[in-house]
C-alpha positions in Angstrom: 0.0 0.0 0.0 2.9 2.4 0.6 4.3 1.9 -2.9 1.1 1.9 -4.3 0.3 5.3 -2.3 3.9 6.8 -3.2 3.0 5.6 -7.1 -0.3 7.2 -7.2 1.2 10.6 -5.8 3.8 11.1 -8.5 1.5 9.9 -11.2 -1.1 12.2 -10.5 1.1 15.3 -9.4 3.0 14.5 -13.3 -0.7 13.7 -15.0 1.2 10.6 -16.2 1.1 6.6 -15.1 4.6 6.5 -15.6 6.2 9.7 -15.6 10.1 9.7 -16.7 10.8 10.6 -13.1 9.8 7.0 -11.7 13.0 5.4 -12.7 15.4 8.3 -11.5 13.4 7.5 -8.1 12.9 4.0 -8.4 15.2 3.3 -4.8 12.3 5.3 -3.0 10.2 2.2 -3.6 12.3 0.0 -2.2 13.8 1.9 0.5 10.3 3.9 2.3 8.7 0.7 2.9 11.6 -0.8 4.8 12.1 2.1 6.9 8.4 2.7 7.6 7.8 -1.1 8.7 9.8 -0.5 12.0 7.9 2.8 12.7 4.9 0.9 12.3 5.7 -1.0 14.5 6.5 1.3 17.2 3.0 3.1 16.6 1.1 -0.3 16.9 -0.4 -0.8 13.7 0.4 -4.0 13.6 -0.7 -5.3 16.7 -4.1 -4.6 16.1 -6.7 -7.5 15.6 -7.9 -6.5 11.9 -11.4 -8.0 12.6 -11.4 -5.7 15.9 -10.6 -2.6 13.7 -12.3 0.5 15.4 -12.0 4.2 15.8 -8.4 3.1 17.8 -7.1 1.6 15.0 -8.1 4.2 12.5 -6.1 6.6 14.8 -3.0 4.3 15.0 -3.1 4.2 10.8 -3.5 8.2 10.7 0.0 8.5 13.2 1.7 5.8 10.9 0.3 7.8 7.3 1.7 11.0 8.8 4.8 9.0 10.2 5.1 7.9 6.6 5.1 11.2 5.3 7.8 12.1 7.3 10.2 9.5 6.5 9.0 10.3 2.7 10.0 13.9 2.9 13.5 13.1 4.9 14.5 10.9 1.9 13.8 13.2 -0.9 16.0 15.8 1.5 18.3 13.4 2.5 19.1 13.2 -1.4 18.3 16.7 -2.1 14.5 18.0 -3.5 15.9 18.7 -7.3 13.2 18.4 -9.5 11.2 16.1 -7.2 7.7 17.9 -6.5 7.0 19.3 -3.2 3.6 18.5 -3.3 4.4 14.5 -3.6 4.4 13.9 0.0 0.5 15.8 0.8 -0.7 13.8 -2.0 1.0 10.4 -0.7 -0.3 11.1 3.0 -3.8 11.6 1.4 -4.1 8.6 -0.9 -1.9 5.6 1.7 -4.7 7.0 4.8 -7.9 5.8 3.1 -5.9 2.6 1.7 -4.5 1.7 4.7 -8.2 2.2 6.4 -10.2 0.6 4.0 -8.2 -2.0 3.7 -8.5 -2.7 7.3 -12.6 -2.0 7.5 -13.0 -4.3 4.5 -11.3 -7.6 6.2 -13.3 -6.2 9.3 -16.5 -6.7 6.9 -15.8 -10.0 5.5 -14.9 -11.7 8.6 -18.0 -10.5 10.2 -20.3 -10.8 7.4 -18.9 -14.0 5.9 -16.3 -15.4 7.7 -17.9 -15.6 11.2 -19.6 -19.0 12.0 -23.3 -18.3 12.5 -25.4 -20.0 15.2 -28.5 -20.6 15.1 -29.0 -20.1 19.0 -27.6 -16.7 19.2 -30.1 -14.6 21.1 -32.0 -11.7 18.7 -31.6 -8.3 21.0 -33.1 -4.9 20.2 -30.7 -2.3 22.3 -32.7 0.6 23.8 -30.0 3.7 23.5 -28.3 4.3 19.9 -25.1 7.1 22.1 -21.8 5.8 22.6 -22.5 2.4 24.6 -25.3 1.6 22.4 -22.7 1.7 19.4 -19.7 -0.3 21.5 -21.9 -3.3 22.2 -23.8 -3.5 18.8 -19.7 -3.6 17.9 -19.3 -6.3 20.4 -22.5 -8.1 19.2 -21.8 -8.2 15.5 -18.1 -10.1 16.2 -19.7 -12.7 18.7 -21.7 -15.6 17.9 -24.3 -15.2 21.4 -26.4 -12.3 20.3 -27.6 -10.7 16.8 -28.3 -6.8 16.9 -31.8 -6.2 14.9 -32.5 -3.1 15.7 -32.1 -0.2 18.2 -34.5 2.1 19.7 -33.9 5.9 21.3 -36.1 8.3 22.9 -34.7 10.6 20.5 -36.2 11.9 17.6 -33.3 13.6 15.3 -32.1 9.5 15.5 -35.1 8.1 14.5 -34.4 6.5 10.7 -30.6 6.8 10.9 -28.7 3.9 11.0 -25.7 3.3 13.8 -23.2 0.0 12.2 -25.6 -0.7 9.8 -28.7 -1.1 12.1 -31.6 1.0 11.6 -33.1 3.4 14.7 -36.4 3.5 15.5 -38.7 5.2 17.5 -39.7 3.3 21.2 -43.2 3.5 20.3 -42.3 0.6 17.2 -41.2 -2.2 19.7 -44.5 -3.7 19.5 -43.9 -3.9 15.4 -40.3 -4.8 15.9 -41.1 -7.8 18.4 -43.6 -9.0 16.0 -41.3 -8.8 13.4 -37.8 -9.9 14.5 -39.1 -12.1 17.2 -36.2 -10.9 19.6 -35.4 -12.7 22.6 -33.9 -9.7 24.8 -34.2 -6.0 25.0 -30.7 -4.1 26.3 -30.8 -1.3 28.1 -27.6 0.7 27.2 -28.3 3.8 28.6 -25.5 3.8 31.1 -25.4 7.8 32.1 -29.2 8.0 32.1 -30.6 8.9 36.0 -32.0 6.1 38.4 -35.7 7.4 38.0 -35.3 7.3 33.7 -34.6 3.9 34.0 -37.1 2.7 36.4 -39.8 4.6 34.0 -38.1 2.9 30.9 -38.5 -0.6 33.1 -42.0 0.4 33.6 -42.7 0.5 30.3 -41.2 -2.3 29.0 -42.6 -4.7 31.8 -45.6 -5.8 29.9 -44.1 -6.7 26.8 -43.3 -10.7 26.5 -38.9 -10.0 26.4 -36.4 -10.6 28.7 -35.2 -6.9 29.5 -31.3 -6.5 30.8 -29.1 -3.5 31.0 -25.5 -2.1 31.2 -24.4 -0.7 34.4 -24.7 2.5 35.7 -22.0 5.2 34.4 -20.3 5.1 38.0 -20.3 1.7 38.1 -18.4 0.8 34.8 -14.8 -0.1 35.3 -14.0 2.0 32.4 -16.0 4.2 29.8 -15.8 1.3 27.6 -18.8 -1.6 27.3 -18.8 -5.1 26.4 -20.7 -8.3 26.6 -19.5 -9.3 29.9 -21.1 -6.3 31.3 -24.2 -7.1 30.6 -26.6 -7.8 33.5 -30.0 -8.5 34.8 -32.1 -6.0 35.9 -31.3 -5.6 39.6 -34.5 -4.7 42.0 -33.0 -2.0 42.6 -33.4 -0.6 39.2 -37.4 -1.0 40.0 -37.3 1.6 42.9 -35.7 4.1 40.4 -34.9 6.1 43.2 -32.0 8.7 42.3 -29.1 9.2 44.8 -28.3 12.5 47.2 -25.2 13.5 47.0 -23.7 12.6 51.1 -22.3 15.4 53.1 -18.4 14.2 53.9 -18.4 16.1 56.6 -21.3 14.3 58.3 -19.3 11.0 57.1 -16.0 11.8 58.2 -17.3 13.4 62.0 -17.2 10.0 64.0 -15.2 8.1 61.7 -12.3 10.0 60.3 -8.8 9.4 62.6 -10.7 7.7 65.4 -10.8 3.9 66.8 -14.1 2.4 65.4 -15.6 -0.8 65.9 -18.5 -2.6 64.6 -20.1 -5.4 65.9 -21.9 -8.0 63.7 -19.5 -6.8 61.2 -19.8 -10.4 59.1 -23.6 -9.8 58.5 -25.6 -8.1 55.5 -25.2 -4.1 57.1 -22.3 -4.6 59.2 -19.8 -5.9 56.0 -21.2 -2.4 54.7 -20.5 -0.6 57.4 -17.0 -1.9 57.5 -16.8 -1.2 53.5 -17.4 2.3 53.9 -15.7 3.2 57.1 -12.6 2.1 56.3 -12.8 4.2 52.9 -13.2 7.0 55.7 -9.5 6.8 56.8 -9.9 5.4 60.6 -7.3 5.4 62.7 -8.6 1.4 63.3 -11.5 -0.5 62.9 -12.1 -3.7 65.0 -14.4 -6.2 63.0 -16.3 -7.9 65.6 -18.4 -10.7 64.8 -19.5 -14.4 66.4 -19.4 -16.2 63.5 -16.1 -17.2 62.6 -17.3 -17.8 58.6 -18.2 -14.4 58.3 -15.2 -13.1 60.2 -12.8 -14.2 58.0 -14.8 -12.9 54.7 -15.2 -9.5 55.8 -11.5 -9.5 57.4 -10.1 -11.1 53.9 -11.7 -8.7 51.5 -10.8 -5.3 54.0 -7.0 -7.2 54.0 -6.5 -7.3 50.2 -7.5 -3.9 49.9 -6.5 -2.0 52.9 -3.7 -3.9 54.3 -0.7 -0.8 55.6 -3.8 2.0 54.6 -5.8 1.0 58.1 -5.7 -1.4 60.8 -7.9 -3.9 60.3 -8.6 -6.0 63.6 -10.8 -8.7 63.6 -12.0 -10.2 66.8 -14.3 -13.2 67.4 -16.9 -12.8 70.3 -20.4 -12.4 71.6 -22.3 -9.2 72.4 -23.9 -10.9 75.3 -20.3 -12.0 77.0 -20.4 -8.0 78.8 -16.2 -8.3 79.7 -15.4 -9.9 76.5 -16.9 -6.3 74.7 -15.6 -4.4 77.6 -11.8 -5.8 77.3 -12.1 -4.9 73.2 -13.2 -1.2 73.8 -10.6 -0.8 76.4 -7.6 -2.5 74.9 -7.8 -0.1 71.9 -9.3 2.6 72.9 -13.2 2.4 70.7 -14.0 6.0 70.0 -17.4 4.9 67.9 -19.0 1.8 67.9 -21.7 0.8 65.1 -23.9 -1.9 66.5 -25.1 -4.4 63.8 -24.8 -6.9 65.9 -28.8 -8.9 66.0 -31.0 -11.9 65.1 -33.1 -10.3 62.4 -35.3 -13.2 60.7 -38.5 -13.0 62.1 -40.1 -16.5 61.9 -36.5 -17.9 63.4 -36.3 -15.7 66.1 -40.2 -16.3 66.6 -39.4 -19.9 66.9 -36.2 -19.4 69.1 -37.9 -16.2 71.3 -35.5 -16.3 74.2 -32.3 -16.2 72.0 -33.5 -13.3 70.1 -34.4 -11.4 73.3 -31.2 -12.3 74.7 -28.5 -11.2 71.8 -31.1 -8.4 70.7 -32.2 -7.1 73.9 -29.5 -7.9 76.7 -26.6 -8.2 73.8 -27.2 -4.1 73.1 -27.1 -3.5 77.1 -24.2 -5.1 77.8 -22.1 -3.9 75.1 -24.0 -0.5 75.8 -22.9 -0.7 79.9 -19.6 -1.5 78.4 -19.4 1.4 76.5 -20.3 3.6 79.0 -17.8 2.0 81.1 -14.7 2.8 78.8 -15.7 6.3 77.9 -16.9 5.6 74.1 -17.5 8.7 72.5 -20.7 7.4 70.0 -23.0 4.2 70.1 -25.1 3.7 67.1 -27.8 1.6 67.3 -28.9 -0.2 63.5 -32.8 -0.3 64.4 -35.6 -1.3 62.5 -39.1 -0.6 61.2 -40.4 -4.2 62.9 -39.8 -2.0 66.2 -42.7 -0.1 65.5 -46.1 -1.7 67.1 -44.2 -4.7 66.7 -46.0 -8.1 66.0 -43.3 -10.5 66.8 -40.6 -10.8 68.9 -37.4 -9.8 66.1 -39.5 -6.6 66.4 -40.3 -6.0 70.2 -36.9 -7.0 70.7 -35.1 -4.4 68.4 -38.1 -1.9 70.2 -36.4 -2.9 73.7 -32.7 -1.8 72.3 -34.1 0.9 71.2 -35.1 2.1 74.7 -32.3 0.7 76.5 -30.1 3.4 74.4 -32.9 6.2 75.3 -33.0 5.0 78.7 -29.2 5.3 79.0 -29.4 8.5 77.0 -31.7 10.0 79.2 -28.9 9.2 82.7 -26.4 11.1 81.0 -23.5 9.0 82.0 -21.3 10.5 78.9 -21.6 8.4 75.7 -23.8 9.6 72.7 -26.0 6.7 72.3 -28.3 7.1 68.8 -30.3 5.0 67.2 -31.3 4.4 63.2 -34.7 2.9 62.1 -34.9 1.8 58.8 -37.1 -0.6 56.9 -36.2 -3.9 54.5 -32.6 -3.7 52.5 -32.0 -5.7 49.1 -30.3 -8.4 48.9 -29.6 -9.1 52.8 -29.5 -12.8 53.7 -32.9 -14.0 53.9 -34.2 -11.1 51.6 -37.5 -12.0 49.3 -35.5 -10.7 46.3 -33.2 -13.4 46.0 -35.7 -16.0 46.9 -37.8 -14.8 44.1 -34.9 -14.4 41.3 -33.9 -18.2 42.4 -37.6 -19.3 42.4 -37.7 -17.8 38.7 -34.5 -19.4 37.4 -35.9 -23.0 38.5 -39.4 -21.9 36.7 -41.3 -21.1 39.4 -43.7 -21.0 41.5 -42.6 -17.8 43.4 -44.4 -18.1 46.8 -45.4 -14.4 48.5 -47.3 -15.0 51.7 -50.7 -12.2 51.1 -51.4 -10.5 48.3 -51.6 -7.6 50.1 -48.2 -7.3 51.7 -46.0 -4.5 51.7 -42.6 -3.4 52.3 -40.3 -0.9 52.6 -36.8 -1.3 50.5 -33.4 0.6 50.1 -30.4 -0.5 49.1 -27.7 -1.6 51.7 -25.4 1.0 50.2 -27.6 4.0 50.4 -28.4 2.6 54.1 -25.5 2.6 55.3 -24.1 5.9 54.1 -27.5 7.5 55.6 -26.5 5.6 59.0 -23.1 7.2 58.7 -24.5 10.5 58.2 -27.4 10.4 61.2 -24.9 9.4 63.5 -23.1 12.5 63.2 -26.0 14.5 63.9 -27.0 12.8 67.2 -26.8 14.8 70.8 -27.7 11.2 72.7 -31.1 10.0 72.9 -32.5 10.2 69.4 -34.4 8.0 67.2 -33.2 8.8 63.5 -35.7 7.5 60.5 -34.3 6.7 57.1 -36.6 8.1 54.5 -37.3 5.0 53.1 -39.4 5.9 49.9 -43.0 4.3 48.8 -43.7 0.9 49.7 -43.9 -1.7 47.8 -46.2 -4.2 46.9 -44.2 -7.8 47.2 -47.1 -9.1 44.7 -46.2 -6.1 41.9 -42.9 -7.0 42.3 -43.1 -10.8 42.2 -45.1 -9.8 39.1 -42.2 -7.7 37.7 -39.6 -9.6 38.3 -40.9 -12.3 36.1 -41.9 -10.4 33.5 -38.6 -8.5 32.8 -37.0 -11.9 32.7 -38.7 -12.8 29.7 -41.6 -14.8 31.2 -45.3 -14.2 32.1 -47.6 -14.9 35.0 -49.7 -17.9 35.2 -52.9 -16.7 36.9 -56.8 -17.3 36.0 -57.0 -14.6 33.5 -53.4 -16.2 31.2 -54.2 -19.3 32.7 -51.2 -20.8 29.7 -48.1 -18.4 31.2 -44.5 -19.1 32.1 -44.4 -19.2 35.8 -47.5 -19.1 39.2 -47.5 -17.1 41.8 -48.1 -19.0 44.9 -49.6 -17.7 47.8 -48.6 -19.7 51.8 -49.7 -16.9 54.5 -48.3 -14.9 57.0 -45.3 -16.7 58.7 -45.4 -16.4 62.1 -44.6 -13.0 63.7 -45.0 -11.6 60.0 -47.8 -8.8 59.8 -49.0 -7.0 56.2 -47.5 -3.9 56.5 -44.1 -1.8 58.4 -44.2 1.9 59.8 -41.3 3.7 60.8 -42.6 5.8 63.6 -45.0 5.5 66.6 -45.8 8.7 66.2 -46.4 10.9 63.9 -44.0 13.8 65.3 -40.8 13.1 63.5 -39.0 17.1 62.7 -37.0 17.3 60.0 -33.0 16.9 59.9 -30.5 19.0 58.2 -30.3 15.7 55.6 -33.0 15.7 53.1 -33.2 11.8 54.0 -32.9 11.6 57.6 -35.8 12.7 60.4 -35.7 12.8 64.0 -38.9 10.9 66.2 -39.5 12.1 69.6 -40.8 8.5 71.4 -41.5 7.6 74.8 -38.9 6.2 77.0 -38.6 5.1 80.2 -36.0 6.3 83.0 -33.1 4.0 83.2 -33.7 2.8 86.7 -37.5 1.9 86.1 -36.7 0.1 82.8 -33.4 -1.5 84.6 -35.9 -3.4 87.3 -38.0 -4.7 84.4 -34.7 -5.9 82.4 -33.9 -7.2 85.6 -37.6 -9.4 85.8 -37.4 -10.1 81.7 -33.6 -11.5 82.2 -35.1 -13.7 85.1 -37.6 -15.0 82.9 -35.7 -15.9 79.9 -33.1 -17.5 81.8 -36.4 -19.6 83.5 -38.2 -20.2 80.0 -40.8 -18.8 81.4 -42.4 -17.6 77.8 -46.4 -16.6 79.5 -43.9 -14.1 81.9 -41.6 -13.0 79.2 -44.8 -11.9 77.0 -46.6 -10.1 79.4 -43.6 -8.1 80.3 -43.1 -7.2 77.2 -46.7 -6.1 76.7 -46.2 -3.7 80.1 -43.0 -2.4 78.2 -43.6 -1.9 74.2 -46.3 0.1 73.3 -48.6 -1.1 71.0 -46.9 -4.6 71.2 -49.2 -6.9 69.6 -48.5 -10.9 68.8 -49.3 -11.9 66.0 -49.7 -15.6 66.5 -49.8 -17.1 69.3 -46.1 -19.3 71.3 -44.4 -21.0 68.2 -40.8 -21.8 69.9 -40.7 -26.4 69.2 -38.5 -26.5 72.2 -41.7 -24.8 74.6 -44.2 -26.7 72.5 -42.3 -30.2 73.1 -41.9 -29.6 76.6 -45.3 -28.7 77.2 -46.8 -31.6 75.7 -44.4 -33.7 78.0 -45.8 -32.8 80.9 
């Protein structure tokens, strides 16, 4: 191509195919492609996979053309200009640059268009968003043998009729007409810059149609600001809430975090590993994982070591809340400035089937590592609450209601520490979540089992949780009850409903009697009640975050609620379950059972006798 280039410059610069002046420069020929082949080299243009050719590689063949040039013009120099026309080297840069590119495109065309095996199961996909991403994985689709771009479709209207690597653009509103005619298996979403609340309107939409719906990630999520097939994904639930971030206020993140001794207990389970993950991106002075479960200690502490190892110190301790002198030696030995407490039994039917555990670790677990607290001068105690503390139907809930006022009680004393709490409702894709229950339930064709049609729950996502929990400890005094805004609730029927549609299937019910996958519905569990709240009452004040409110709730002095700790701790230790109820009832407000004594262990011992 360079010879060919350097021929076609002279020939028409002269006006002849073989001017007299070829044979006096005849060594040009021969030398210029020898010298340019290293050059080449050094720019890339060889490495390049021809059947990847893209905008890179058209780049890389421009600096070799102009490289070319270059060399072209140092020869004639090097020998001296004579009669050799100046304008020989403009007209060889512009004839070898759309060679050298066309070449290139055109064994880019065959391979994909003839070469490249076809297969007969590679998945049809329409991709929603003809920008940038849309473009790189229609690139990455046409050079693999899974998936076969037929069309794309984009909100917007100067695109509508063009054509992006061959594939026409059409308006959203033809997707009906395109899935009729192209019969494709999959819709992408590769809209990877548009806003949280865009996409959960575009999922909205596309829910009813019968095609499994996936996307690309998020912008901030993409490892770089390129796409390809492997990052591809399923919708996540979270894409369903739609619910668009606020930016966090580092100085509410960095106040009892930042150069200070911080310890978080349950720091294995679903919130505490995100606690951990985000305070130790907060440059602590230390943070001490501790956890009872020796499996989850070692996860956390693993992934923390491989990135964090010399940044922080990472200490990770194995032990109990309830052992009070274990907690209190930790605090002590390196000197806890904050302490998040994840530490609790959060399933409900488990812990109403195993009542006295729950009330011990949730209830007496949170005084004792409270007491110890108090007892080695921690500056901040943070509480992770719940919404199952409000009017609480079962004992997960009562029990997280008791913590609550064991903080306020201690609060209320004064004794020194800032004890806060943080009430928040359901987060995806905790351990024992519905939302991976549901997504398995799907894979394996179903039924998905909700318990009432009619149940409802709140959700966020354990990341925005967390960072929320961050920031409403910072604003605590010592006594307060802090409520995540949690959003709408939702429907666990809608989204059973969703969930299978934007994988591709549809619901088998009376009216489609012939779809995919049933929804099954078992009841209630036990201690499980229709609906959450996230206050008692409805005084909460607003916060200086947008997300975060403040309840005022009752609370007892510590001295009166210590004498009925004192009779509940009796109780438990006596399995005395009639006496551990009705003190519960004289404590919680509006505590109200929602099934009657489930625990096998009671039950079997009552029938004995």
């Amino acid at each position: 191509m360079i010879d060919f280039s350097l021929w076609g410059a002279i020939a028409i610069r002269l006006g002849s195919p073989w001017p007299p002046m070829l044979n006096e420069y005849s060594w040009l020929f021969l030398l210029l492609p020898v010298l340019c082949f290293p050059a080449f080299m050094v720019i890339g243009l060889y490495s390049a996979v021809v059947r990847y050719a893209s905008l890179d590689t058209i780049w890389a063949i421009f600096k070799a053309t102009f490289v070319a040039s270059l060399i072209l013009c140092g020869l004639v120099l090097f020998r001296g200009w004579g009669g050799f026309p100046r304008t020989v080297p403009l007209l060889f840069f512009t004839l070898a640059l759309p060679l050298l590119c066309s070449t290139r495109l055109l064994i880019r065309y065959c391979y994909c268009s003839v070469c490249r095996p076809k297969s007969n199961s590679a998945k049809k996909v329409v991709i929603y968003g003809a920008g940038s991403s849309g473009a790189q994985i229609s690139t990455a689709f046409n050079l693999s043998n899974e998936f076969v771009p037929v069309a794309f479709i984009d909100d917007n209207p100067t695109l509508h009729g063009r054509q992006l690597n061959g594939i026409k653009i059409f308006n959203p509103n033809k997707l009906p007409e395109l899935l009729r005619k192209h019969s494709p298996e999959m819709v992408l979403l590769a809209m990877p810059s548009a806003s949280k609340s865009r996409v959960k309107e575009i999922l909205n939409w596309l829910e009813p149609f019968p095609v499994e719906v996936k996307r690309l990630p998020f912008l901030d999520k993409l490892v770089s600001n390129k796409v390809g097939i492997g990052d591809i994904q399923d919708v996540a639930i979270e894409d369903l809430l739609g619910r668009d971030p606020i930016p966090p206020r580092f100085d509410l993140l960095r106040s009892c975090i930042s150069g200070k001794s911080v310890m978080v207990t349950g720091a294995g389970g679903s919130i505490g590993s995100e606690l951990c993950r985000q305070i130790v991106r907060l440059e602590p002075k230390r943070l001490i994982l501790f956890e009872r479960s020796e499996y989850a200690l070692y996860h956390i502490d693993r992934e923390l070591q491989n990135k964090y190892k010399g940044k922080v110190e990472i200490i990770p301790i194995l032990g109990s809340v309830c052992r009070e002198q274990r907690v209190e030696k930790v605090l002590s030995v390196f000197d806890v400035n904050t302490i998040y407490h994840a530490a609790a039994y959060k399933h409900v039917p488990l812990v109403e089937y195993n009542p006295i555990e729950g009330i011990r670790n949730n209830v007496f677990g949170t005084m004792k590592t409270a007491l110890a607290a108090l007892n080695c001068n921690v500056e901040t105690f943070v509480l992770i609450s719940t919404d199952k503390a409000v009017r609480p139907t079962n004992i997960m809930g009562a029990s997280k209601r008791m913590a609550e006022l064991v903080l306020q009680g201690l609060a209320a004393d004064g004794n020194g520490t800032k004890f806060t709490m943080v009430r928040f409702g359901n987060v995806l894709n905790s351990s024992g979540s519905v939302v991976p229950l549901f997504r398995q339930q799907i894979l394996k064709g179903g039924p998905v089992t909700v318990t009432h049609p009619e149940i409802t729950r709140y959700f966020m996502t354990i990341p925005e949780a967390v960072e929320l929990v961050l920031q409403a400890s910072a604003m605590g005094e010592g006594g307060e009850v802090f409520v995540l805004d949690m959003g709408e609730p939702v429907k666990i029927l809608d989204l059973a409903k969703k969930m299978i549609r934007l994988s591709g299937f549809t619901v088998r019910d009376e009216d489609n009697p012939d779809g995919d996958i049933e929804i099954v519905f078992t009841g209630l569990r036990p201690g499980e009640k229709l609906y959450e709240e996230l206050l008692i009452s409805d005084n909460a004040v607003a916060t200086e975050h947008p997300m975060i409110k403040k309840a005022e709730e009752k609370y007892y002095p510590w001295p009166e609620l210590k004498r009925q700790l004192d009779s509940l701790e009796k109780a438990c230790s006596n399995f005395e379950l009639e006496a551990v109820r009705n003190l519960m009832f004289e404590i919680i407000d509006g505590y109200k059972p929602q099934c009657d004594f489930v625990d096998p262990v009671w039950l079997a011992s009552n029938k004995k006798h």
